[in-house]
Structures are given as structure tokens and as C-alpha cells.
TORNUFI-570528 format. One line per 8 residues: their letters; for each residue x negated, y, z negated of N, C-alpha, C. Coordinates in Angstrom, 2 decimals. Layout:
BEGIN
a = X,Y,Z,X,Y,Z,X,Y,Z  ...
This chain:
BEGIN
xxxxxxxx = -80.12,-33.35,-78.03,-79.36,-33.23,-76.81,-79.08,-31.76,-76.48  -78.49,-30.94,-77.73,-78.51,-29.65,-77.32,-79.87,-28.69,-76.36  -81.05,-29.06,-77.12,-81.98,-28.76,-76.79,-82.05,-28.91,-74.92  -82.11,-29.97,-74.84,-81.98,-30.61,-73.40,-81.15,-29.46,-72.65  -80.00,-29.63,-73.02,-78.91,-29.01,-72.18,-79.34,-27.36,-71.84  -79.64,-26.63,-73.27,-79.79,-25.04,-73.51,-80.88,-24.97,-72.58  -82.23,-25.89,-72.10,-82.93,-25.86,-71.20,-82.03,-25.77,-69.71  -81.49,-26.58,-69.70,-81.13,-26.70,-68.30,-80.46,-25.50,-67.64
xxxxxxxx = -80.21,-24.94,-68.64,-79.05,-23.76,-68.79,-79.55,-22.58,-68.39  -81.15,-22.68,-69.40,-81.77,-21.18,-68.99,-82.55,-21.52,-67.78  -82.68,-22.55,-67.27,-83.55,-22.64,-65.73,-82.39,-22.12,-64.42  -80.98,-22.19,-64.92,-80.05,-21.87,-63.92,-80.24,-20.39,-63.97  -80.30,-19.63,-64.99,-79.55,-18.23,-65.18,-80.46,-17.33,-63.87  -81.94,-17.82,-63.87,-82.21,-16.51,-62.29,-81.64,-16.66,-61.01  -81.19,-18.29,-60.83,-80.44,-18.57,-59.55,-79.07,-17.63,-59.72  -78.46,-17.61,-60.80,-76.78,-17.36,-60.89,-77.43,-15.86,-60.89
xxxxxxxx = -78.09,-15.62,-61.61,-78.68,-13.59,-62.02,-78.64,-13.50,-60.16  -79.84,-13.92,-59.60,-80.07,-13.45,-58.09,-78.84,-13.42,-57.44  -78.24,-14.33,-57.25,-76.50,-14.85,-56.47,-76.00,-13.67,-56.99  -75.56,-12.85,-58.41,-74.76,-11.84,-58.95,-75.03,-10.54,-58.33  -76.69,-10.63,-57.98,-77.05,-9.00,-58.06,-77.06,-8.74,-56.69  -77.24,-10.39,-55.50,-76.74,-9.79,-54.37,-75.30,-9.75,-53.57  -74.18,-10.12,-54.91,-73.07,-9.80,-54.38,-72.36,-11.03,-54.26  -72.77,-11.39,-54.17,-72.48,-13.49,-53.65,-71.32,-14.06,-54.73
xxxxxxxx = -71.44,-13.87,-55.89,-70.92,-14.25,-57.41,-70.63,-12.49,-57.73  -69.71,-13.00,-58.21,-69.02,-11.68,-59.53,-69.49,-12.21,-60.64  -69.81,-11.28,-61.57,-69.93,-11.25,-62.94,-69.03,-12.43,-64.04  -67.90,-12.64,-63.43,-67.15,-13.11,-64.04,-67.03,-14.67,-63.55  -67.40,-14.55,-62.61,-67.42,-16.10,-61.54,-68.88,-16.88,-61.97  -69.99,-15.59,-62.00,-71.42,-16.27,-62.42,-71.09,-16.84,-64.27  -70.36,-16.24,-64.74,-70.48,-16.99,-66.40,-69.39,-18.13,-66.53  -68.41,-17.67,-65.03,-67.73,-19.27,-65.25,-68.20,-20.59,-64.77
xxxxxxxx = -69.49,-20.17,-63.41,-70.17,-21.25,-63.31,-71.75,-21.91,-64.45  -72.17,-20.32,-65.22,-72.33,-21.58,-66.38,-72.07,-22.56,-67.10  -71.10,-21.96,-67.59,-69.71,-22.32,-68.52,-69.09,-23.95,-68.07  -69.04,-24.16,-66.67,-68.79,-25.21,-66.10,-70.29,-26.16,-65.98  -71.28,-25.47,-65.66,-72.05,-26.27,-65.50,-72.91,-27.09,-66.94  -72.58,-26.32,-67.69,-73.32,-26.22,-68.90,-72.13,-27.39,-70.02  -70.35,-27.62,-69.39,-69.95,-28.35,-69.77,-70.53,-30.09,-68.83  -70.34,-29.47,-67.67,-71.25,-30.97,-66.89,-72.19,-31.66,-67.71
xxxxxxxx = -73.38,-30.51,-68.21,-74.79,-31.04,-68.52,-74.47,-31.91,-70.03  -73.68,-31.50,-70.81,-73.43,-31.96,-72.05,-72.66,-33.73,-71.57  -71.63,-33.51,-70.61,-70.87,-34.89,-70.38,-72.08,-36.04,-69.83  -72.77,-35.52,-69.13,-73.36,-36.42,-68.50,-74.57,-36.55,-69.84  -75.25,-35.94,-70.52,-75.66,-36.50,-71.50,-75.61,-37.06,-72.74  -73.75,-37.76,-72.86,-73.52,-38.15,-73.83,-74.17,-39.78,-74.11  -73.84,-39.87,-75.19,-74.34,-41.48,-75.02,-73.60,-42.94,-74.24  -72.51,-42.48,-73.83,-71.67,-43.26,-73.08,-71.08,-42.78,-71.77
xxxxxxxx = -71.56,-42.39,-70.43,-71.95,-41.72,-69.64,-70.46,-42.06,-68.64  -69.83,-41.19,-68.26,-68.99,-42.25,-66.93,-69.31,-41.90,-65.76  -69.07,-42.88,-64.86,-69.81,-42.51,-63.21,-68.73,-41.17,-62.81  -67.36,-40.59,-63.32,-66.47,-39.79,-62.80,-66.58,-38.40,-63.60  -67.73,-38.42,-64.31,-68.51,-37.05,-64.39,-69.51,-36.75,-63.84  -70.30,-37.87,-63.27,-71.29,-37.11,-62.58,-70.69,-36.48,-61.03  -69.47,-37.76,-60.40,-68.84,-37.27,-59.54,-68.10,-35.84,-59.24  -67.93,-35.63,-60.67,-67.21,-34.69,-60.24,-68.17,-33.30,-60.82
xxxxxxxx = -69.30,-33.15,-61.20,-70.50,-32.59,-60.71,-70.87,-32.63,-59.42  -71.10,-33.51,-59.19,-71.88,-33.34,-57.41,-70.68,-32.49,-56.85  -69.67,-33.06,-56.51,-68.53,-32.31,-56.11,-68.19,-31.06,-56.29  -67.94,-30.81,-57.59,-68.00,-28.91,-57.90,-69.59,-28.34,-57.62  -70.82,-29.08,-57.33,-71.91,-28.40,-57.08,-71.92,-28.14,-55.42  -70.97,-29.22,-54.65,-70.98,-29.08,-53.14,-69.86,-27.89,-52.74  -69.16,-27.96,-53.46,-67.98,-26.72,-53.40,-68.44,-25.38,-53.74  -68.99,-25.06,-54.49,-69.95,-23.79,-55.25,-70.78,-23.51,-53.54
xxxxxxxx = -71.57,-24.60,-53.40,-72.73,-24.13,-51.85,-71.46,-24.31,-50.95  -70.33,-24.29,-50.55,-69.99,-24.11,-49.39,-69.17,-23.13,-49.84  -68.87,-22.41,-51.09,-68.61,-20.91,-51.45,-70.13,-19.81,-50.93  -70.95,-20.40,-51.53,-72.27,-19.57,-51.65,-72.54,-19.27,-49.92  -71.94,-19.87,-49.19,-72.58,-20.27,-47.76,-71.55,-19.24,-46.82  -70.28,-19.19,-47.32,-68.78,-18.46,-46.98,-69.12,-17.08,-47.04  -69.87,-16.96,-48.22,-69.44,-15.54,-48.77,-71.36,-14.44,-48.16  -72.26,-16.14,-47.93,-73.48,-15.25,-47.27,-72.91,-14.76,-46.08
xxxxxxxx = -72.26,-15.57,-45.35,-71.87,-15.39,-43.84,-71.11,-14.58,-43.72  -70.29,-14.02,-44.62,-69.11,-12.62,-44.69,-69.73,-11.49,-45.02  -70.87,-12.00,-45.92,-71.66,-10.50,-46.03,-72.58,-9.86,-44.91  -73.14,-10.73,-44.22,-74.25,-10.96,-43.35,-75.59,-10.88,-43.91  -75.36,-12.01,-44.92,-76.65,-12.13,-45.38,-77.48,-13.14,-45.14  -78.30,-12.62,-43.94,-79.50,-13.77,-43.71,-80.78,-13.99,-44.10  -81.15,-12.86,-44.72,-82.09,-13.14,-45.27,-82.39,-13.22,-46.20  -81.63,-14.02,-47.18,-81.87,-14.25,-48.76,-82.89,-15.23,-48.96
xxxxxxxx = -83.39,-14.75,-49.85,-84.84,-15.72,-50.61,-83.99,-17.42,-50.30  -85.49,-17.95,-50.34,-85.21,-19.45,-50.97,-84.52,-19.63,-52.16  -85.11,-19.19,-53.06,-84.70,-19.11,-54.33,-82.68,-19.28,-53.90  -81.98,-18.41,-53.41,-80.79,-18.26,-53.80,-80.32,-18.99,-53.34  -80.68,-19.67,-51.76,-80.13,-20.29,-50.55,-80.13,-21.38,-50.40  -81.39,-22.20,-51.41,-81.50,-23.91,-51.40,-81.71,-24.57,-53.15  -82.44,-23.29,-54.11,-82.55,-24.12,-55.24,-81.55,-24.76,-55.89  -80.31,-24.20,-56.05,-79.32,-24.66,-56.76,-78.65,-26.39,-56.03
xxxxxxxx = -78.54,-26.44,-54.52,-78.29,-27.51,-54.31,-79.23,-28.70,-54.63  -80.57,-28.33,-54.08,-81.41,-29.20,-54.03,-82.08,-29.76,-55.68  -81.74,-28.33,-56.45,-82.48,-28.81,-57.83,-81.50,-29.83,-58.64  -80.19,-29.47,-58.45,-79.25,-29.63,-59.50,-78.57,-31.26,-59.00  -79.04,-31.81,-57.62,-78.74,-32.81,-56.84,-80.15,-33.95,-57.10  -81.33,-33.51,-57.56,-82.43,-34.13,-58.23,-82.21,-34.18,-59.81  -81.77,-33.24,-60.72,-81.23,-33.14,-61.71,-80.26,-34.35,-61.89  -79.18,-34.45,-60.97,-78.16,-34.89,-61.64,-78.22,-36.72,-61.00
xxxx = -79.20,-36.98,-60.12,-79.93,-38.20,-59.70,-80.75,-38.53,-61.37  -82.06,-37.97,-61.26,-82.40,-38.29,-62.64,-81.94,-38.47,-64.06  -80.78,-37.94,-64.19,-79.77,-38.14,-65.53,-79.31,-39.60,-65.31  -78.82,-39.63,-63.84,-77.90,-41.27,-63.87,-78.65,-42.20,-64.04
């Protein structure tokens, strides 16, 4: 299971790295959304699963993109890669479909 998870973990770090280096996330905000996400990935892969962790994944993942979305629009950043602007919703919303 660890294995599993430490994957999932290092496929996040260029989304959260890119988000950090263009300002979007602080340093301190990008290791607390590992930190959170990386406790998600462990709950939802225990052997006795509850539907009010994955909920409340989707939920802190929809709150994170309407931070990520706040803070493009304050910067005036329109032209950020794909990469920064759709992977995290769209991957981690297929991710967390396929776990349930």
C-alpha cells in the first residue's frame, strides 16, 4: 500500500513544483497540500474504505482549484501551461473515481 501511495505522491510533486515556482502556492502551502493529500491517498486505501473520505477529498480537491483559480486571476495569469491549470483537477478526480 505504501508503495501505491509514495507513487501517487511523486506524480503530484511537478504539478505542486510548477504551481510554487509560478507563485500560485507558497512553499509552505505546497508541502501542506502534500501532506494533506498524501494523508487522503493512505485513507482511501485502507482496507475498510468510508464513502466520507473520499468526500471529503473531492471537496478539499474542489477548494484547492477554486484557490488555484483566485490567486491565477489576482496575478494575471493567463497563460499558464496545461499542466498547472487542469491536471490536478482532472487527474486526481479520475484517481479518486478509480480508487472507489
Amino acid at each position: 500500500m505504501a508503495e501505491i501511495v509514495q507513487s501517487h505522491v511523486e506524480d503530484m510533486l511537478p504539478e505542486i513544483y510548477e504551481l510554487q515556482q509560478l507563485g500560485i502556492l507558497l512553499p509552505s502551502e505546497a508541502k501542506s497540500v502534500i501532506k494533506r493529500r498524501t494523508d487522503f491517498e493512505y485513507k482511501m486505501r485502507r482496507r475498510i474504505s468510508i464513502k466520507q473520505d473520499f468526500m471529503r477529498f473531492i471537496d478539499y480537491e474542489l477548494k484547492l482549484e477554486k484557490l488555484k483559480q483566485k490567486r491565477m486571476s489576482k496575478l494575471a495569469l493567463n497563460e499558464v501551461s496545461e499542466g498547472a491549470r487542469y491536471r490536478s483537477l482532472q487527474k486526481n478526480s479520475l484517481h479518486i473515481s478509480k480508487v472507489s
